[in-house]
C-alpha positions as a Python dict, from the first residue, in 0.01 Angstrom:
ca = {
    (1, 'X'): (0, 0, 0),
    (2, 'X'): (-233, 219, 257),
    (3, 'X'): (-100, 572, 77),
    (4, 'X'): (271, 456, 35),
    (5, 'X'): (403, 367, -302),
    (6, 'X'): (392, 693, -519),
    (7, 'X'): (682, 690, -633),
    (8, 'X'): (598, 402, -850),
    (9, 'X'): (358, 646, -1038),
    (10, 'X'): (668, 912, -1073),
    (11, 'X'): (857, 678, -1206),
    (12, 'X'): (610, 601, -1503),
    (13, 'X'): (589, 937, -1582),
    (14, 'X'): (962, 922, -1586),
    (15, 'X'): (968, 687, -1820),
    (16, 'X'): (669, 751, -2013),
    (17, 'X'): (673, 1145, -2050),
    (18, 'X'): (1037, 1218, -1969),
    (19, 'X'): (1232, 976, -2139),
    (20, 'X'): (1361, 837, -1856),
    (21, 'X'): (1418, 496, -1928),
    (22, 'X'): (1621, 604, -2292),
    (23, 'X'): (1937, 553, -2302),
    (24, 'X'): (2088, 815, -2506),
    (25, 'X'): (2442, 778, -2568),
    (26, 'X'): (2723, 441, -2461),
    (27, 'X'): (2884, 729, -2236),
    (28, 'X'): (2824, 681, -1866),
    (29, 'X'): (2858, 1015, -1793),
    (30, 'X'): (2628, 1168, -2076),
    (31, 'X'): (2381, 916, -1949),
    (32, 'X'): (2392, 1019, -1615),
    (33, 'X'): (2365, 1340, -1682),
    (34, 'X'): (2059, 1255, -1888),
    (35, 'X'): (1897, 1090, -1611),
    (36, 'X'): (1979, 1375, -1394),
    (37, 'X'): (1814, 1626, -1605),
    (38, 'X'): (1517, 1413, -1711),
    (39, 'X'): (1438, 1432, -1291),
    (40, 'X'): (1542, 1817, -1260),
    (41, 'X'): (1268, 1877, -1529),
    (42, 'X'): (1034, 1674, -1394),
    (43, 'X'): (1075, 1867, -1051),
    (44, 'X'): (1047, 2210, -1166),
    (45, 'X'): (725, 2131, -1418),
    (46, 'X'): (570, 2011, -1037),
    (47, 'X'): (672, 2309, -928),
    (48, 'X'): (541, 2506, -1200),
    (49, 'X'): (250, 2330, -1137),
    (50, 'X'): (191, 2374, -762),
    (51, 'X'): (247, 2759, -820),
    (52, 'X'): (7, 2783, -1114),
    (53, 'X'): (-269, 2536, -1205),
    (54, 'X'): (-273, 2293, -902),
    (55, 'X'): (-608, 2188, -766),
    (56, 'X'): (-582, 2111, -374),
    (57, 'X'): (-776, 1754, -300),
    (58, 'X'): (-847, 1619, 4),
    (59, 'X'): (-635, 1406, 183),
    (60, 'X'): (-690, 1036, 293),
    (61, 'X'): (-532, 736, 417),
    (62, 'X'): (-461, 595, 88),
    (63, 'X'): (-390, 935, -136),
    (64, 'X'): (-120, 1136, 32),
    (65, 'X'): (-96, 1395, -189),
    (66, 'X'): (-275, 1725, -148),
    (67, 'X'): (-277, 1864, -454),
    (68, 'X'): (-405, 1750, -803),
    (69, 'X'): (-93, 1738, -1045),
    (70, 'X'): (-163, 1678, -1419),
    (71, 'X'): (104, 1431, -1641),
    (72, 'X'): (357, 1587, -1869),
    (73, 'X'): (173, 1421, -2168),
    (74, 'X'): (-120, 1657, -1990),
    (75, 'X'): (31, 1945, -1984),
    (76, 'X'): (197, 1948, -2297),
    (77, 'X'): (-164, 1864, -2465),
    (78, 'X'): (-396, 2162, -2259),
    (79, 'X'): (-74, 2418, -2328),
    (80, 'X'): (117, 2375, -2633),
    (81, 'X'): (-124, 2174, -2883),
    (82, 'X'): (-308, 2471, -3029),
    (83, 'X'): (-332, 2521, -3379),
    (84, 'X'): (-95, 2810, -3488),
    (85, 'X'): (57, 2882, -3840),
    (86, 'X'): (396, 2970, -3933),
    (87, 'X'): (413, 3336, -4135),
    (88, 'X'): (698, 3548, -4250),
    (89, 'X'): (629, 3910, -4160),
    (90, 'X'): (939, 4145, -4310),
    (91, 'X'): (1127, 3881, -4395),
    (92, 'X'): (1089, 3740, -3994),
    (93, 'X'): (932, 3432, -3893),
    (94, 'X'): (675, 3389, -3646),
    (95, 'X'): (397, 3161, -3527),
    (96, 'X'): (108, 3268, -3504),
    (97, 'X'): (-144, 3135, -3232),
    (98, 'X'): (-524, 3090, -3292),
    (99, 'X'): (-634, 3353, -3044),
    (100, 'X'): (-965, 3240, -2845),
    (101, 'X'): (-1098, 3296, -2525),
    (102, 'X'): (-1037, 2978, -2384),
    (103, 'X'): (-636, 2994, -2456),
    (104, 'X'): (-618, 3355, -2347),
    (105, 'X'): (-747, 3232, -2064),
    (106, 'X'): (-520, 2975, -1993),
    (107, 'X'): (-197, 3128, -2022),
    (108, 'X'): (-304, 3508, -1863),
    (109, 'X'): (-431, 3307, -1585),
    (110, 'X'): (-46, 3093, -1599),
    (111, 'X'): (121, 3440, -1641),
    (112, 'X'): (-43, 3590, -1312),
    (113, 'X'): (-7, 3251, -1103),
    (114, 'X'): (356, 3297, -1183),
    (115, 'X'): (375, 3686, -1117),
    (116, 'X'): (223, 3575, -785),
    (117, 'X'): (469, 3321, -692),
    (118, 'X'): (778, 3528, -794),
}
């Protein structure tokens, strides 16, 4: 497809991560609306992405793109599967992380990408 055809690969992430392809409710509208917002999210989690945790690649004929963008199914693995319990401090529940390096890491370095880019 000499570099063309990308949007083939959006499209399965779409459907695949986003729910794209679900058809929620027998209301045009509703499912529109779905549809719309499944693509809105998808959009601003690339954005997140390109102002936070996106490796720059090098270009060629066949891959267009110039950065390195992880999947939703990614993303949602390496930030929000970390073990954590549930607790009731003073009556008020809260989850609690597991605190290590590695996670600290991750999100101070998410947190100042983001200061950064606002």
């Amino acid at each position: 497809m000499n570099g063309r055809g990308v949007q083939e690969k959006i499209f399965a992430e779409l459907k695949s991560g986003y729910a794209y392809d679900c058809v929620p409710t027998n209301d045009y509208r509703a499912n529109t609306a779905w549809q719309k917002l499944n693509i809105i999210s998808h959009n601003l989690m690339t954005s997140m992405q390109l102002a936070t945790t996106a490796v720059p690649k090098r270009r060629s004929t066949k891959r267009t793109r110039s950065f390195l963008l992880r999947t939703i199914r990614t993303i949602r693995f390496e930030w929000l599967t970390h073990a954590a319990r549930l607790t009731r401090t003073n009556g008020i529940r809260s989850l609690r992380l597991l605190d290590t390096p590695k996670i600290r890491e991750t999100y101070q370095d998410i947190s100042d990408r983001l200061a950064k880019a606002a």
